[in-house]
C-alpha positions in Angstrom: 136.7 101.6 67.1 139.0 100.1 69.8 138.1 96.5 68.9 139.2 97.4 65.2 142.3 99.0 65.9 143.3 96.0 68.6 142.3 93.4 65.7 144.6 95.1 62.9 147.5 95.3 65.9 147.1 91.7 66.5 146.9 91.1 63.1 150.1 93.4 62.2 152.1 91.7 65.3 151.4 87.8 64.0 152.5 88.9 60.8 154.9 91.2 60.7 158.1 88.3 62.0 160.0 88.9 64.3 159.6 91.5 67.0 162.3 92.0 69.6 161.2 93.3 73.1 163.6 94.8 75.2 164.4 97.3 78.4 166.5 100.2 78.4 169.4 98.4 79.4 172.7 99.8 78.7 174.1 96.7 76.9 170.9 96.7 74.6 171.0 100.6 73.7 175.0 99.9 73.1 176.1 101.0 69.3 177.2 97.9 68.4 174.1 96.2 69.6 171.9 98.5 67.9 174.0 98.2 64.4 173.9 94.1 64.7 170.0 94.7 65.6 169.8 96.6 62.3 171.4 93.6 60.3 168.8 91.2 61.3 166.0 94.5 60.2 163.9 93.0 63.0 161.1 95.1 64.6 162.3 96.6 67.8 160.0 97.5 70.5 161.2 99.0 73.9 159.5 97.7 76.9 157.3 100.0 78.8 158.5 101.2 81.8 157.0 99.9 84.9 154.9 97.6 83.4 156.6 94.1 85.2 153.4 92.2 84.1 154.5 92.4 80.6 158.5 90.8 81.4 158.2 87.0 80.4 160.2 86.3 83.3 157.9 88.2 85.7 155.0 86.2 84.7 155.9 82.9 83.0 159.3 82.0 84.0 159.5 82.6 87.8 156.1 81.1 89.0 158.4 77.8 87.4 161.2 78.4 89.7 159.0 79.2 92.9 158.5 75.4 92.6 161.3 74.6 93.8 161.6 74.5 98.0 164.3 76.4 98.4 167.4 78.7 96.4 170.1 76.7 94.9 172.7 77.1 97.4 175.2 74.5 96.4 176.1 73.3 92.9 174.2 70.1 93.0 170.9 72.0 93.6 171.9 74.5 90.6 172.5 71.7 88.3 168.9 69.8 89.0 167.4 73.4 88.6 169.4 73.7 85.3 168.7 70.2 84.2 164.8 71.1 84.5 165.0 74.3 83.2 166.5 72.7 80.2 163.6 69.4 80.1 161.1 71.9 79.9 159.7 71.3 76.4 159.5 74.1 73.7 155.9 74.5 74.1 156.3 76.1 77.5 158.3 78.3 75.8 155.7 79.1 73.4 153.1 79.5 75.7 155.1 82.2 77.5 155.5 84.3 74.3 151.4 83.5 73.2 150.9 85.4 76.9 153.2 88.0 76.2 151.1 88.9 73.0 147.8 88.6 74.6 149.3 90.6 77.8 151.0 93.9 75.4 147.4 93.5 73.4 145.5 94.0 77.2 147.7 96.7 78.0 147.9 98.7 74.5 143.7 98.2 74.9 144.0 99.9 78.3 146.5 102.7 76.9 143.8 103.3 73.8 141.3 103.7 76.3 142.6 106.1 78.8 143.9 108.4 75.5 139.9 107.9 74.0 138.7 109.0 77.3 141.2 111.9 77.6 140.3 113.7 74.5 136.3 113.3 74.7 
């Protein structure tokens, strides 16, 4: 049953376009925001709270800064960190957002289970 339901999900997320992911923030809960949301009829989905393994940043984007030895303190060390930032190549990019799906899959999986469990 689980298996099924994870399979159509995964099924209904790869096809359904584009689905933006987003906190609570105020500027992303602002009117206007929402109304120009609505004009693009994109699926919205509000990020769970406390769940920082699901944040792209968290898990795909930092662990590429922590390369570097030491905070940009000066401007030259913020431009080389830009400059990389900006050589990565679109399939890091892509592999971040191929984890995110595989991460809210893991985590819907574990909500399914603990509501199964509750109600048997």
């Amino acid at each position: 049953m689980i298996n099924q339901t994870l399979q159509c999900l995964q099924r209904a997320i790869l096809i359904s376009g584009v689905v933006l992911i987003h906190d609570n923030a105020r500027p992303h809960n602002a009117v206007v925001t929402q109304q120009l949301l609505e004009q693009f009829k994109w699926d919205l989905s509000v990020h769970p709270a406390y769940s920082p393994d699901l944040m792209t940043s968290d898990f795909h984007l930092f662990p590429e800064l922590k390369n570097w030895p030491k905070p940009p303190k000066n401007e030259e060390n913020q431009s080389k960190i830009k400059a990389h930032l900006t050589s990565l190549v679109g399939t890091f990019f892509e592999d971040g957002i191929g984890n995110l799906v595989h991460r809210y899959v893991n985590a819907l999986c574990r909500k399914v289970i603990m509501f199964e469990h509750n109600f048997q």
